[in-house]
N, C-alpha and C positions, 0 to 999 in steps of 0.2 A: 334849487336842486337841478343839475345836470339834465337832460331829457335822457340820456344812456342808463343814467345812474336811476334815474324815476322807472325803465323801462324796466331794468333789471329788478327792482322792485317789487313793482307791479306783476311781473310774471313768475317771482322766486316760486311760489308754487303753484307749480302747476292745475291746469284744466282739464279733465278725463271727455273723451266723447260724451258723457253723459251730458255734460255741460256745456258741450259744442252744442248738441242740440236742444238745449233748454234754451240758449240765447239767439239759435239762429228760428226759433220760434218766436220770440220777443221780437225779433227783428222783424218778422213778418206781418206783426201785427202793430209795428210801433210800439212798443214797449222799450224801455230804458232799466234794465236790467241794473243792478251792484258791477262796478267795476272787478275784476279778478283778485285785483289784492284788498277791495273790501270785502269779497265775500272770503281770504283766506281770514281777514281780521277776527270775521264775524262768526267761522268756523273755532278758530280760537278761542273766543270768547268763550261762546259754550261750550266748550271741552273744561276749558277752566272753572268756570262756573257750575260743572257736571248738571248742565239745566235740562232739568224734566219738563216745565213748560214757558213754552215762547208764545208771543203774541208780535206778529206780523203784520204792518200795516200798511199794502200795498204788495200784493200777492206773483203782481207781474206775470210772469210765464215759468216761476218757480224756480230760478237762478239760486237767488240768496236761500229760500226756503232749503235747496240740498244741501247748501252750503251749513246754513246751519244745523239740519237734522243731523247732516252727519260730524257735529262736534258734542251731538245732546247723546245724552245717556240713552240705552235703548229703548227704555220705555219713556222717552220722552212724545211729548204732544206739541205740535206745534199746530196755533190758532193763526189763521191768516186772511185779512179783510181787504175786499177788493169792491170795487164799483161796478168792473168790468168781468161779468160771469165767462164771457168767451176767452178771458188771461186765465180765469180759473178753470177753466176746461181744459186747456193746454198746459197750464201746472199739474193739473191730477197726471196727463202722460209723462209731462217729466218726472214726474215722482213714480211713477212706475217705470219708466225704463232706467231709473237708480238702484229700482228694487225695495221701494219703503213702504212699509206695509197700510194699506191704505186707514186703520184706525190711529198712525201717529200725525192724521192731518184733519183739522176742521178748518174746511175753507166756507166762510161765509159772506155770501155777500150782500154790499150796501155801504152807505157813508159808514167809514169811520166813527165819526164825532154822534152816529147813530147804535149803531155798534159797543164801541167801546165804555162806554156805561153801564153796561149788561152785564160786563166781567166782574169773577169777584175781587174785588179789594188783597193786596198784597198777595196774591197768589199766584205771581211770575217770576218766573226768574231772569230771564231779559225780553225789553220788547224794543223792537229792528222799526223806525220809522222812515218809510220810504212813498209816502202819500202824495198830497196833495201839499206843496210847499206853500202857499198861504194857510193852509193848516197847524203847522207845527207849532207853535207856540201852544196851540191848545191839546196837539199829542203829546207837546214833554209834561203837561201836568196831568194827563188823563195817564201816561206811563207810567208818572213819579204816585198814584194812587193806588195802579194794580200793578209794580214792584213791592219785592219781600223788601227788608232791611239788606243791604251787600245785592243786590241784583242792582242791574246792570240798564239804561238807554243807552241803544243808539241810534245814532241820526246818518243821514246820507245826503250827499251832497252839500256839505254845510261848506264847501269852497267855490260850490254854483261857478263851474268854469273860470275859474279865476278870477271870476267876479268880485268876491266878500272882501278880499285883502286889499282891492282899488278904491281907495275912498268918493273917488269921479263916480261909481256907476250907482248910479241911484234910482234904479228901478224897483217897483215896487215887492218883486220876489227875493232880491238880491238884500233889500233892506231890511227886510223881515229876518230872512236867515241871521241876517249881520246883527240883527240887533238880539234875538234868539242867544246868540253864543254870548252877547254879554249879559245876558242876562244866567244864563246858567254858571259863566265864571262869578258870579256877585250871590248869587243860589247857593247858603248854607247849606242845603239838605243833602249837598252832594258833591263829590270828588270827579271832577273834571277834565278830560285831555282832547285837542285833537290830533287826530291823526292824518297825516296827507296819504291814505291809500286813498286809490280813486278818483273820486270827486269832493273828497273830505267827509271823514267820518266822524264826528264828534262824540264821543261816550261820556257817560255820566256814572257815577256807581251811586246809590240811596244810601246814606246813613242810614 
């Protein structure tokens, strides 16, 4: 793809101030926010999906979180796990200066892989993996357990800088993710795409 044609992309929808400063908080703290046309994917997603609960893995400074609330039904909830309480403090502002009423967000925090076994069984409608990338292998089967049937993973970064598509780079994050995607295209359980917004977003939908 073209870098013009990638950029046009990437920006076809637009980012409101609210999301200028949800990222230039991230920035301040090192945080690595969804790129703009992941988080319009992932807006989409949940519009379509009309999902009333998400489970967020990787809470960041609340980027992707507006993104998705504002594709989820009104009464939707969005659950989001983070490690780092000072990203989740700076999320709760983003989410108020979006305007989202403080009971559609449970922000908890701690591992993940601590975490997410607490949840109940099939009672989400998508969950947004954006953690700790030596992790993921063990979120796409912790997501494919608290997904309904027809809900939805997805993954971020699954192109790690152009990394995954160069069979040369063989570093230990890079190989993970790479081997992650095939394993989910080879994964009966579920219907597979990726998408080049971003940094690569790989969705999965649950039979």
């Amino acid at each position: 793809m073209k870098p013009d044609t990638w950029a046009y992309a990437e920006g076809f929808v637009a980012e409101d101030d609210v999301l200028t400063k949800a990222r230039a908080r991230a920035a301040e703290v090192g945080a690595s926010p969804i790129g703009q046309g992941g988080g319009a994917a992932l807006r989409f997603l949940t519009s379509v999906l009309r999902a009333r609960t998400v489970v967020e893995i990787g809470t960041g400074c609340g980027v992707s979180g507006i993104w998705m609330l504002r594709g989820m039904r009104p009464d939707g909830t969005l659950t989001s796990v983070d490690v780092e309480a000072e990203h989740q403090r700076l999320a709760r502002e983003s989410f108020l200066d979006a305007g989202i009423a403080s009971q559609r967000t449970r922000l908890i925090t701690g591992r993940a892989l601590d975490v997410l076994p607490r949840l109940t069984d099939g009672a989400y409608d998508l969950v947004f993996c954006d953690g700790d990338k030596n992790e993921y292998a063990e979120y796409y089967e912790e997501a494919l357990r608290l997904l309904r049937p027809g809900g939805v993973v997805a993954i971020d970064n699954t192109l790690w800088h152009d990394r995954v598509a160069d069979p040369a780079q063989r570093d230990p994050v890079t190989v993970t993710i790479r081997e992650l995607g095939r394993r989910i295209l080879d994964d009966d359980r579920v219907v597979p795409v990726l998408l080049a917004a971003g940094d690569g977003l790989l969705c999965a939908t649950k039979l």
